[in-house]
matplotlib code that plots the C-alpha trace (Angstrom):
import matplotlib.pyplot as plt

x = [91.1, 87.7, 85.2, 81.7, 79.0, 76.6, 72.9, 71.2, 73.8, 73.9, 70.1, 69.2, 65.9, 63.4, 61.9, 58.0, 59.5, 61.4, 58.0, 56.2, 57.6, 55.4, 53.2, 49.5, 49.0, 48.6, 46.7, 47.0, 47.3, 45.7, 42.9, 41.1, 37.4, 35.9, 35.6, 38.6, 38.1, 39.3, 41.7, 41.0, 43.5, 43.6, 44.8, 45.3, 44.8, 43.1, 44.4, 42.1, 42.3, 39.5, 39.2, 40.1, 40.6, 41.9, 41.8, 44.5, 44.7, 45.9, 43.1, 42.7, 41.9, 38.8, 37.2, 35.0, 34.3, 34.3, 36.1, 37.6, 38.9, 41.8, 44.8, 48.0, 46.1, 45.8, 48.7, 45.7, 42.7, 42.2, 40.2, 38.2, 35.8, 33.0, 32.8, 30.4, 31.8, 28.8, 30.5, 33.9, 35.1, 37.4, 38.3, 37.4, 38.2, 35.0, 32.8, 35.9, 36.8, 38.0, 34.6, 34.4, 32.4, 30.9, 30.6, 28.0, 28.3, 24.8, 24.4, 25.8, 28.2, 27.3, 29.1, 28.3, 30.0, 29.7, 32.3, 33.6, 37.3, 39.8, 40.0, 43.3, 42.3, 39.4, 38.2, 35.1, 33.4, 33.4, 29.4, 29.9, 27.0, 29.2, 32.7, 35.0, 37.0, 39.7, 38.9, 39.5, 36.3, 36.9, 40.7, 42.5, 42.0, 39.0, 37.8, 33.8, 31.7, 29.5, 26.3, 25.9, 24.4, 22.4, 26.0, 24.7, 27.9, 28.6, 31.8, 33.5, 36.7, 37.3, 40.6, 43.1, 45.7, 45.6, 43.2, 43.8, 43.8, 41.1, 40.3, 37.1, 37.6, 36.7, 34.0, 32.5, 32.4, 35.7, 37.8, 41.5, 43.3, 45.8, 46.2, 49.7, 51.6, 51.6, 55.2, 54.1, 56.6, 55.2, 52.4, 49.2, 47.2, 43.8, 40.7, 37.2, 33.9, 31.7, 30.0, 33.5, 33.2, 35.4, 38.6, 41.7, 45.6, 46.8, 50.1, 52.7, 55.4, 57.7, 60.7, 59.3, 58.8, 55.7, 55.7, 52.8, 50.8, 49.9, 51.0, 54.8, 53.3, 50.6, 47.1, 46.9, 46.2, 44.1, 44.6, 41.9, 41.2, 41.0, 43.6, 46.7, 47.3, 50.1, 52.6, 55.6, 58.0, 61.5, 62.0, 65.0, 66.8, 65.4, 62.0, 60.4, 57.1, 55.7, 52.7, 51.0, 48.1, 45.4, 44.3, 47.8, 51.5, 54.8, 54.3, 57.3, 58.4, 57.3, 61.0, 63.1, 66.0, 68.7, 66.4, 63.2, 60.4, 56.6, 53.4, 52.2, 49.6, 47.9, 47.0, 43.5, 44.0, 46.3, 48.9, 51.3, 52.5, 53.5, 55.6, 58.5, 62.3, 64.6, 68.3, 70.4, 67.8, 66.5, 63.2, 62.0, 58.9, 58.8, 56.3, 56.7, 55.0, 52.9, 54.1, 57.5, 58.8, 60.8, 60.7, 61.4, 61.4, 58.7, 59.4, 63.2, 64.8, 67.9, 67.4, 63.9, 61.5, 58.5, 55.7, 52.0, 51.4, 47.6, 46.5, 43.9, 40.6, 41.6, 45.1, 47.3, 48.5, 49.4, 49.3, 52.0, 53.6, 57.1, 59.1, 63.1, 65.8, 64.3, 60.9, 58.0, 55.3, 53.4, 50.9, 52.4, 50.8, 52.9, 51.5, 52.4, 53.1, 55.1, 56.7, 55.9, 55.2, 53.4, 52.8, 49.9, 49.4, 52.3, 53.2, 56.3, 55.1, 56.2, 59.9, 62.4, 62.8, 63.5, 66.4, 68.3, 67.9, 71.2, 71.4, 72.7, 75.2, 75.5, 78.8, 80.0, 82.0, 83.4, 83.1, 85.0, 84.7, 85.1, 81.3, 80.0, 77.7, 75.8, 75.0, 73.7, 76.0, 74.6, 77.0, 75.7, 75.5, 77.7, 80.6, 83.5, 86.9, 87.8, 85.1, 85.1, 81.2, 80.4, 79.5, 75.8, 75.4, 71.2, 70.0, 66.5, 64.0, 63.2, 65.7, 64.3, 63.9, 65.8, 66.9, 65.8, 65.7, 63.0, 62.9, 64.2, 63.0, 64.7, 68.1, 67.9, 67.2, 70.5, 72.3, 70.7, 71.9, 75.4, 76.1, 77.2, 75.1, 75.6, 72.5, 74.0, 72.0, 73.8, 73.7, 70.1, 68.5, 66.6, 66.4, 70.4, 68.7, 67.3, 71.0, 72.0, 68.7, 69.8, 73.5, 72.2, 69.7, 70.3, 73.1, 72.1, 74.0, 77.0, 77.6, 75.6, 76.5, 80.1, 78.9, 77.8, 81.2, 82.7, 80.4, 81.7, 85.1, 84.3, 83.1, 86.1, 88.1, 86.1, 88.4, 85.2, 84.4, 85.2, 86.1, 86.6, 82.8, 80.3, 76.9, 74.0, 70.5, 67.2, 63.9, 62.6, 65.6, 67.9, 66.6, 68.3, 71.4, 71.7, 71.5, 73.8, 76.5, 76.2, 76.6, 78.0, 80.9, 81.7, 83.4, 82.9, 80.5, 80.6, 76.5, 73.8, 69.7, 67.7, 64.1, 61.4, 64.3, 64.1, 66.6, 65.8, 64.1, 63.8, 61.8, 59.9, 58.5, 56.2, 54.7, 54.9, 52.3, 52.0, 53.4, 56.7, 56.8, 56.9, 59.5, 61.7, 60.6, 61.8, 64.8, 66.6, 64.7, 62.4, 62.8, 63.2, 65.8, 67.8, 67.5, 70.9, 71.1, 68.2, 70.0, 73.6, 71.3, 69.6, 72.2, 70.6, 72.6, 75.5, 74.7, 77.7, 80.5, 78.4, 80.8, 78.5, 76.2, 72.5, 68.8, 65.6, 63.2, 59.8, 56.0, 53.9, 51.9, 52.0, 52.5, 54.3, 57.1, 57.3, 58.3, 61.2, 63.0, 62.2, 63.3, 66.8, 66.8, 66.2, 69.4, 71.3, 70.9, 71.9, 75.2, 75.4, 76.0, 74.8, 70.7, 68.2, 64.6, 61.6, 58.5, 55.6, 52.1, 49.2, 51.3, 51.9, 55.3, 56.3, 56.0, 53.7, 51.8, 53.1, 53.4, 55.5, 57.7, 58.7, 60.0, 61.8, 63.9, 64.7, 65.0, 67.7, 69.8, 70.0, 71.2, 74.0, 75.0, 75.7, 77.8, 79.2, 79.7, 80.5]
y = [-3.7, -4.1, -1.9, -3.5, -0.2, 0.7, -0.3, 3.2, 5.3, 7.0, 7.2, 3.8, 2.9, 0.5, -1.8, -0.3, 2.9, 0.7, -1.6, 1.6, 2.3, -0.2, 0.9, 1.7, -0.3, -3.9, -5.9, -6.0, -3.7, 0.0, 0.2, 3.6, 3.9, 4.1, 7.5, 8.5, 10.4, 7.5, 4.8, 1.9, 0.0, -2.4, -0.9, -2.2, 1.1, 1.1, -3.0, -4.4, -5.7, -3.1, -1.3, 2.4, 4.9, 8.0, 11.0, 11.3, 15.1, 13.6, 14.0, 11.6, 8.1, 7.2, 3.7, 1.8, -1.7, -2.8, -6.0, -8.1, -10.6, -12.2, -9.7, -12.5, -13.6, -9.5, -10.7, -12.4, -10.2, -8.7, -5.5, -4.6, -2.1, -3.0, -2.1, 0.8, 1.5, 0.0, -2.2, -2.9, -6.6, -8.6, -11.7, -12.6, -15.5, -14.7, -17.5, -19.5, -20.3, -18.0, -16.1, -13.1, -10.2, -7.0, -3.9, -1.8, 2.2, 2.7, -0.6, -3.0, -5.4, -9.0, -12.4, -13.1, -16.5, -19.9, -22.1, -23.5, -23.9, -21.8, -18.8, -17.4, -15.0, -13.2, -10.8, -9.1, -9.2, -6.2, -5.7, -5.6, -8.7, -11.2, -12.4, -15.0, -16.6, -19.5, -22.0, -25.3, -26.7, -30.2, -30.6, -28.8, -25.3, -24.6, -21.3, -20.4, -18.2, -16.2, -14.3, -10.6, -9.7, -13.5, -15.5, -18.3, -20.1, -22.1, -24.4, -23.0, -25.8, -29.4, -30.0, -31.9, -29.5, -26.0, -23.7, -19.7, -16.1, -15.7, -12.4, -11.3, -9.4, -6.4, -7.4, -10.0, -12.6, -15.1, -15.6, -16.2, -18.4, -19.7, -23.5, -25.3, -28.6, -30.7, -29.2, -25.9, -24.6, -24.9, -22.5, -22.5, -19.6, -20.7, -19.1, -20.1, -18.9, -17.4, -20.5, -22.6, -24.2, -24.2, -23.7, -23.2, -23.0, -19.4, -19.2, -21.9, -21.2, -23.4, -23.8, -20.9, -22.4, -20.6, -21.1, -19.0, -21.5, -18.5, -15.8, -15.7, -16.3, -13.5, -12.8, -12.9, -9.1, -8.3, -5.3, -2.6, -3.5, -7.1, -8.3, -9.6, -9.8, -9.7, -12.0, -12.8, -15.0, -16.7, -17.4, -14.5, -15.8, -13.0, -12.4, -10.2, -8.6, -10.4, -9.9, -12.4, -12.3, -14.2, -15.1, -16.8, -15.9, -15.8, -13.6, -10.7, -8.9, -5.5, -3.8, -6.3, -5.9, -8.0, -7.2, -8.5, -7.1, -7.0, -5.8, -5.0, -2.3, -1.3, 2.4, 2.6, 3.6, 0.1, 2.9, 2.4, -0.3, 0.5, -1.9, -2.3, -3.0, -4.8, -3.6, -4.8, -4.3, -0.6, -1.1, 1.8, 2.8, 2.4, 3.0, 1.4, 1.7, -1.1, -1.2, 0.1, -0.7, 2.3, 3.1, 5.5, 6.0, 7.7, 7.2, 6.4, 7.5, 6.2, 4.0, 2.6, -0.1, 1.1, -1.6, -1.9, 0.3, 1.5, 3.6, 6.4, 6.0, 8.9, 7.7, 10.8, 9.5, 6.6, 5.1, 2.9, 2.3, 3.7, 2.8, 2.8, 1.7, 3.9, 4.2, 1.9, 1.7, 4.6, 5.8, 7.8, 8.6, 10.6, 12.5, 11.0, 13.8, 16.0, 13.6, 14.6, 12.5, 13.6, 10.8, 10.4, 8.4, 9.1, 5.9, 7.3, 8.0, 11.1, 11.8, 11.9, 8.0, 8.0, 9.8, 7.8, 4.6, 3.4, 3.9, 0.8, 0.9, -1.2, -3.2, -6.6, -9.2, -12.2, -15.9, -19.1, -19.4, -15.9, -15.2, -11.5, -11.3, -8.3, -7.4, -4.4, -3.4, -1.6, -0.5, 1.8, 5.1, 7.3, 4.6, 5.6, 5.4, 3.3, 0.6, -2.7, -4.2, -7.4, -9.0, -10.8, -12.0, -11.9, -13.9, -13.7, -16.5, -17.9, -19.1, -17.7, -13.9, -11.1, -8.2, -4.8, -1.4, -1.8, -1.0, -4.1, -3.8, -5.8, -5.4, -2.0, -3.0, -5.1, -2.3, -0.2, -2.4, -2.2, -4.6, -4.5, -6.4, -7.4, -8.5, -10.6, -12.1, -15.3, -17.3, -18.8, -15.2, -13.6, -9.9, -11.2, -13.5, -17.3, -18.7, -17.1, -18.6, -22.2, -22.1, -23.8, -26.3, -29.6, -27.9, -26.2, -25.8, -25.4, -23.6, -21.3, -21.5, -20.8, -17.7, -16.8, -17.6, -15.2, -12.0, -13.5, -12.4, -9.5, -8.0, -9.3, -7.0, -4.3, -2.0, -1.2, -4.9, -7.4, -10.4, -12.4, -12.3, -13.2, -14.2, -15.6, -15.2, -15.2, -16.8, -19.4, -20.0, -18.2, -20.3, -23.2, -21.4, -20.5, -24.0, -25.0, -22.8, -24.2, -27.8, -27.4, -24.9, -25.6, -22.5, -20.0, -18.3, -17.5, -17.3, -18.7, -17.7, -19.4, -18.2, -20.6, -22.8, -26.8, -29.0, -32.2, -32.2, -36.0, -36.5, -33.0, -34.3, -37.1, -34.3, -30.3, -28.8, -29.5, -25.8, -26.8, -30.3, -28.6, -26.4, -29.2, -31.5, -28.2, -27.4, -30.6, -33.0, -35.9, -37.6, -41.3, -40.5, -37.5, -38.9, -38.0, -34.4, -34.0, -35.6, -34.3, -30.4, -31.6, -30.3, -32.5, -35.5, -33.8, -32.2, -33.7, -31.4, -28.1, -26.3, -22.6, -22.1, -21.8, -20.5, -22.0, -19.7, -19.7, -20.3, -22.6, -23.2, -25.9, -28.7, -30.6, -27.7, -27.2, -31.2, -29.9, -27.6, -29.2, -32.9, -30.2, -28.9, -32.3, -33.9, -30.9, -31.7, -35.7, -34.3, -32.4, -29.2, -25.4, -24.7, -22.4, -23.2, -20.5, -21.3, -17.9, -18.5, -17.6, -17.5, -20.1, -21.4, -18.0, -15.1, -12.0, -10.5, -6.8, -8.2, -11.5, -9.9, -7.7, -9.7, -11.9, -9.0, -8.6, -12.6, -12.3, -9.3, -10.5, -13.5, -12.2, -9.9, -12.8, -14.7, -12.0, -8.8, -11.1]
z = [23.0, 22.2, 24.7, 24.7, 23.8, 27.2, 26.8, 25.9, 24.4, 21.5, 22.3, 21.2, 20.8, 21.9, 20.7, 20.7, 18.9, 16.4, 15.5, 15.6, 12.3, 10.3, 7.3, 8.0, 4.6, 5.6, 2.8, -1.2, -3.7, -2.7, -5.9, -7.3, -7.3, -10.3, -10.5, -9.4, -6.3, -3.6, -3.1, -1.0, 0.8, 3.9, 6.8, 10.6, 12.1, 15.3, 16.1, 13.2, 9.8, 8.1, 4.7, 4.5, 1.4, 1.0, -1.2, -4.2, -3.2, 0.6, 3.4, 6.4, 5.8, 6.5, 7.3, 5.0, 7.0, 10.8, 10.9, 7.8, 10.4, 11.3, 10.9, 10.1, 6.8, 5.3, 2.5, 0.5, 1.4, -2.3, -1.6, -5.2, -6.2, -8.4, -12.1, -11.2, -7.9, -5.6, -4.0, -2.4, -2.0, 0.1, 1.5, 5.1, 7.3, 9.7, 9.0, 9.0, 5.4, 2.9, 1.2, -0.6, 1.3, 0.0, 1.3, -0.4, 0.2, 0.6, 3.4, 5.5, 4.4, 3.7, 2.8, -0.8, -1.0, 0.4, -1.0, 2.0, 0.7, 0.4, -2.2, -3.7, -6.1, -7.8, -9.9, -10.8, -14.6, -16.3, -15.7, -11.9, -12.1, -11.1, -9.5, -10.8, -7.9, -7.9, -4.9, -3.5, -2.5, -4.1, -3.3, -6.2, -7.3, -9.8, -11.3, -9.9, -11.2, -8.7, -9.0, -7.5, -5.2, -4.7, -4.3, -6.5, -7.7, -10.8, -10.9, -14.2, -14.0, -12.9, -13.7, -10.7, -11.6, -9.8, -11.9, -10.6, -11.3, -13.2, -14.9, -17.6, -21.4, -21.3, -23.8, -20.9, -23.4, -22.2, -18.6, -18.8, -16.1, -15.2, -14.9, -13.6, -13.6, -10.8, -9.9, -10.1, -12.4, -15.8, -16.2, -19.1, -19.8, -20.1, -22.4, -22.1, -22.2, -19.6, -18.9, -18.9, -22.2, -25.3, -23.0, -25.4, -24.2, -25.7, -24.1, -22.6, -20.0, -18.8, -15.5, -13.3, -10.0, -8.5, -4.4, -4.1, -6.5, -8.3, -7.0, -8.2, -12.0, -11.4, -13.4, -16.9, -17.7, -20.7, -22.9, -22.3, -26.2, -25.4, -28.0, -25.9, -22.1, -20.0, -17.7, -16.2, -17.2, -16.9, -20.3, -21.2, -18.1, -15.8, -14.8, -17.1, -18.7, -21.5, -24.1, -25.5, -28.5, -27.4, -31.0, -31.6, -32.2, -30.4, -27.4, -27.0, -23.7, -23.5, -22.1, -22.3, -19.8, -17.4, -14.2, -12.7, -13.8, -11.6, -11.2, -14.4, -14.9, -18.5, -18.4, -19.1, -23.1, -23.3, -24.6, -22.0, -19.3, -15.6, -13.8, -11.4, -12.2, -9.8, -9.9, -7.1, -4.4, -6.2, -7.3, -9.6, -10.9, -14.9, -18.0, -21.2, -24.7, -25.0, -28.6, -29.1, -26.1, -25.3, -21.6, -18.8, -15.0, -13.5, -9.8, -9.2, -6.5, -5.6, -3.1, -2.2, -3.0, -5.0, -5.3, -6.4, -9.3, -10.3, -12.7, -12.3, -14.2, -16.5, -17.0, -15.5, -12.7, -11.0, -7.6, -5.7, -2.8, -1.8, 1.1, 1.8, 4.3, 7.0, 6.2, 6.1, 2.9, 1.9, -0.5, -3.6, -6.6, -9.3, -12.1, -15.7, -17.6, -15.3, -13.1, -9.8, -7.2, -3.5, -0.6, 0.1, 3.8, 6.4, 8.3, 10.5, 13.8, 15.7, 17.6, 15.0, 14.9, 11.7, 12.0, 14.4, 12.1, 10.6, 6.4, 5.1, 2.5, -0.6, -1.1, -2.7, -1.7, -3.9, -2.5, -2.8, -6.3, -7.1, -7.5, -6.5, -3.7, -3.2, 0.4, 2.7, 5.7, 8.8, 11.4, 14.6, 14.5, 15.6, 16.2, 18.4, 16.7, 20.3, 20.0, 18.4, 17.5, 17.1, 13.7, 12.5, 9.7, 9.0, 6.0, 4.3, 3.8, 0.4, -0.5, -4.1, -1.7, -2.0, 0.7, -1.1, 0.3, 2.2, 6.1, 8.3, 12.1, 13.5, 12.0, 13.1, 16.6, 16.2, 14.9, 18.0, 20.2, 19.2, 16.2, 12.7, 11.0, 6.8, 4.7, 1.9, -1.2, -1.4, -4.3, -4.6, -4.2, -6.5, -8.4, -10.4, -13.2, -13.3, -13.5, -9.7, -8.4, -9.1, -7.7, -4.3, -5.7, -4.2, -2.1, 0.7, 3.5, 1.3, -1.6, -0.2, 3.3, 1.6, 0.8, 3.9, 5.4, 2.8, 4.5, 7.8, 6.3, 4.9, 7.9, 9.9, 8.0, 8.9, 11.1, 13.7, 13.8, 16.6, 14.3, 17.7, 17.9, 15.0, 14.8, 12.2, 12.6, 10.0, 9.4, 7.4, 4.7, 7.0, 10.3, 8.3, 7.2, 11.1, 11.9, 8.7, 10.4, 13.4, 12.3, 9.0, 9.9, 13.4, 15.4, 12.2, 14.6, 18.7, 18.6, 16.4, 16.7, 13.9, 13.7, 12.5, 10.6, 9.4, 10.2, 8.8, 5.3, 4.9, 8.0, 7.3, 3.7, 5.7, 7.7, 5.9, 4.0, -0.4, -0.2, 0.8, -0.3, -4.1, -3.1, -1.7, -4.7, -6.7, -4.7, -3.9, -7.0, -6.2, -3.2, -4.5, -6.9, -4.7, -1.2, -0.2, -1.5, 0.9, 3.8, 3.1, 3.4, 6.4, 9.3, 11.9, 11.2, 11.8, 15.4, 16.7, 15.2, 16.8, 19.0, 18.8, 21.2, 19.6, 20.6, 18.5, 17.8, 16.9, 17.1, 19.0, 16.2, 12.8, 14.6, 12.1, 11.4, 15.0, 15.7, 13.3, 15.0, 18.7, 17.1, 16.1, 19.7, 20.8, 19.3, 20.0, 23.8, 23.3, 22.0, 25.2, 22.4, 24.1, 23.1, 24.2, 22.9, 23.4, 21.5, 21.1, 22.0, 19.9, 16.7, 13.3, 13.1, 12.3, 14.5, 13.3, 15.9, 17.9, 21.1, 19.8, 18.1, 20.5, 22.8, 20.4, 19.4, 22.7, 23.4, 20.1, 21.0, 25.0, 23.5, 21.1, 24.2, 26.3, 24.1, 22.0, 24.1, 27.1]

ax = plt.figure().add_subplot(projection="3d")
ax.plot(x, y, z, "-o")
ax.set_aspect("equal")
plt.show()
């Protein structure tokens, strides 16, 4: 007998308390002042995107800047001190391209750029006279050098391929870059001079896809001595820290290990690397000898995510961000000799919320072929022995993503709401080595879907789940595993919600964005020569099996991603199959914002209570 649980008990709670527990961090990675006495970060307290810094010995945060503009583009803001600590930088959207602003401590901030494209990353020279920014005035990419504080620029690169993440020498005398292929997954680390002449290749990587055009690859980080500089690569089979000699030689990894490996951070002596290790979802704070290679934990406790690691100026102690199943981001910084770590910004709002979240718990499941999935399972709280809960099945974006154990908001207001809800890293995902990435390439919506089926089972035979009554939901990646289910696996779910999904990738390359045309190009091969992998993936030609009632999700914005999932919607209906459609106003395709986000949880869980609590 299964006895559906009553709205409210076990003191569920709402939605505002659960997306009260976000991280007052917002933006990049939380930097020192050069002296040591601050740490700025980006924040959204108050409602707006501004910069903030706090103490290392944990006093309020105070505010820097009024106003670094729009909040939903914070991921890419870059806050920076100057060399000499006179300035703070950041990227701003308020004259309505990307340009680099400064904020002097003794005056009013004022835009130092005027580019007019777009900027993805930047760095200041080791002077503080200038700063050395990748943009994309002219249509690709190019590095730019720009004076301080006149904002008189100087285009360093021409090349059509993308030319980013530029850094100095310490010496001042030559920039590192990097420069990719026109697939994005073959990367070149660049040397010039300071006036962009005599560049020279010092270091070649190859088959590392980079979606973030940059960002996945990372800066090229020079030794304090300026002899070698960092990066990450694919090349052990797992993504790991290498060092490279920039007058020549094979480069070498610095701890080489079967995990991923980010976020490199020299200590200011070049002694020692920090970075972050990936095991299973655990990601630990490490140091390693920059020459040996012997390394510990500093930070590892066991379970959490621990992310952007910094060093102090006087190389004691080191800054990062911690967070966990039931807690959002916050400031550490941890003492390198002794070990001991004290938080430094409190995100978790008052009343005990944190307590009533669910823990998940790590387990493993094999599929079809006798692979190992990893995968988190929630189930409610205090479960009565006499109730049966529905199953979901919530898959991540990427598909090259991850779930870690970081806080998910609104998988707890599933689980709040009376569901058992399982996480799986499905073959595809990241954080289990190169080879477990590329299991799904030209197949989704079936290998991997397979996979999917097999947590399906897993909860089924669960003894407090109601394996009458399943359901799939997740954005991006797992919008389009929803909809996979739904046509590809007809009846192996009672409810289906894909958030901002694609339905139809052969129709979407004509119309999407270079961003995802490379990942498709990378995913599925060429379109000329692999035109049916991309249709056999694309569950909109198959709309006519569909027996499980659906609702498409997402926002009113991106126009061309948008005619996606409506043209999905669409054909659903022509079949006469069971759809809801609710677009969000005032977001992208995806949704972001407080007050959006809110009442899709709600929209989602009313949903799966109508078709799967009855």
């Amino acid at each position: 007998m299964t006895i559906n649980p009553q709205p409210g008990a076990n003191q569920e709670l709402t939605v505002a308390q659960i997306l009260a527990m976000q991280s007052v961090i917002a933006g990049d990675t939380p930097r020192w002042s050069p002296d040591g006495s601050r740490i700025m970060f980006v924040s959204t307290l108050g409602g707006t995107a501004d910069l903030w810094s706090v103490s290392p010995d944990r006093d309020f945060p105070q505010r820097m800047s009024l106003g670094m503009g729009d909040v939903s583009f914070l991921a890419s803001r870059i806050p920076l001190w100057s060399p000499d600590g006179r300035y703070a930088s950041y990227l701003s959207q308020k004259s309505g391209n990307d340009e680099v602003w400064l904020w002097p401590t003794n005056g009013a901030e004022f835009q130092l750029t005027h580019l007019g494209g777009q900027i993805n990353s930047m760095n200041w020279s080791p002077d503080g006279r200038s700063i050395i920014v990748a943009n994309n005035r002219h249509g690709s990419y190019d590095i730019y050098k720009v004076e301080v504080p006149s904002g008189e620029s100087v285009r360093l690169t021409s090349d059509s391929r993308y030319e980013v993440n530029p850094v100095s020498t310490p010496d001042g005398q030559s920039i590192l870059y990097v420069r990719m292929n026109e697939s994005w997954e073959d990367h070149q680390i660049v040397r010039m001079n300071q006036d962009g002449s005599e560049p020279c290749v010092i270091v070649e990587d190859s088959d590392f896809f980079d979606y973030s055009y940059g960002g996945t690859f990372g800066y090229p980080l020079v030794s304090p001595n300026g002899d070698s500089a960092l990066f990450r690569s694919q090349r052990s089979g797992f993504t790991n820290i290498w060092n490279a000699q920039l007058n020549g030689g094979d480069p070498q990894p610095i701890a080489p290990e079967e995990a991923d490996q980010s976020e490199p951070a020299w200590s200011p002596n070049g002694r020692l690397v920090a970075y972050v290790s990936n095991h299973n979802g655990t990601l630990s704070l490490r140091i390693a000898d920059a020459h040996s290679g012997e390394s510990r934990d500093i930070f590892s406790p066991p379970t959490g995510v621990c992310s952007a690691p910094q060093w102090s100026p006087d190389g004691n102690s080191i800054s990062f961000m911690h967070g966990a199943p039931t807690a959002p981001n916050d400031l550490w910084v941890v003492s390198v000799e002794k070990q001991e770590a004290r938080q430094i910004t409190c995100s978790i709002p008052a009343g005990s919320l944190q307590s009533r979240f669910a823990e998940p718990r790590k387990v493993e499941y094999q599929s079809f072929d006798g692979l190992k999935i990893n995968a988190y399972l929630y189930a409610p709280r205090d479960r009565s022995e006499y109730t049966k809960y529905p199953g979901i099945l919530f898959i991540h974006g990427g598909p090259t993503s991850q779930f870690v154990d970081d806080l998910q908001l609104q998988v707890q207001h599933l689980v709040q709401r009376g569901y058992a809800v399982l996480l799986p890293n499905i073959r595809g995902s990241s954080g289990y080595g190169k080879a477990f990435e590329e299991l799904n390439d030209g197949d989704w919506g079936h290998s991997d879907l397979k996979d999917v089926l097999a947590g399906a089972e897993f909860l089924k035979g669960l003894d407090y789940v109601d394996a009458d009554n399943m359901g799939i939901t997740g954005t991006s990646y797992g919008g389009i595993m929803s909809m996979c289910a739904v046509c590809f696996a007809p009846g192996s779910f009672q409810a289906a919600a894909p958030m901002s999904g694609y339905a139809d990738w052969p129709e979407l390359r004509l119309e999407v964005e270079l961003r995802h045309l490379k990942l498709m190009d990378h995913e599925f091969g060429p379109y000329e020569q692999n035109s049916e992998a991309w249709r056999r993936s694309s569950p909109i030609y198959t709309v006519g099996n569909a027996t499980t009632p659906c609702f498409v999700l997402h926002g009113e914005g991106d126009e061309p991603r948008s005619n996606a999932s409506r043209a999905f919607v669409h054909r659903m209906r022509q079949h006469y199959k069971t759809v809801r459609y609710k677009t969000y106003l005032n977001e992208g395709y995806y949704v972001r914002s407080t007050e959006n986000l809110r009442q899709m949880f709600t929209d989602v869980a009313d949903f799966f209570d109508y078709y799967l609590k009855g």
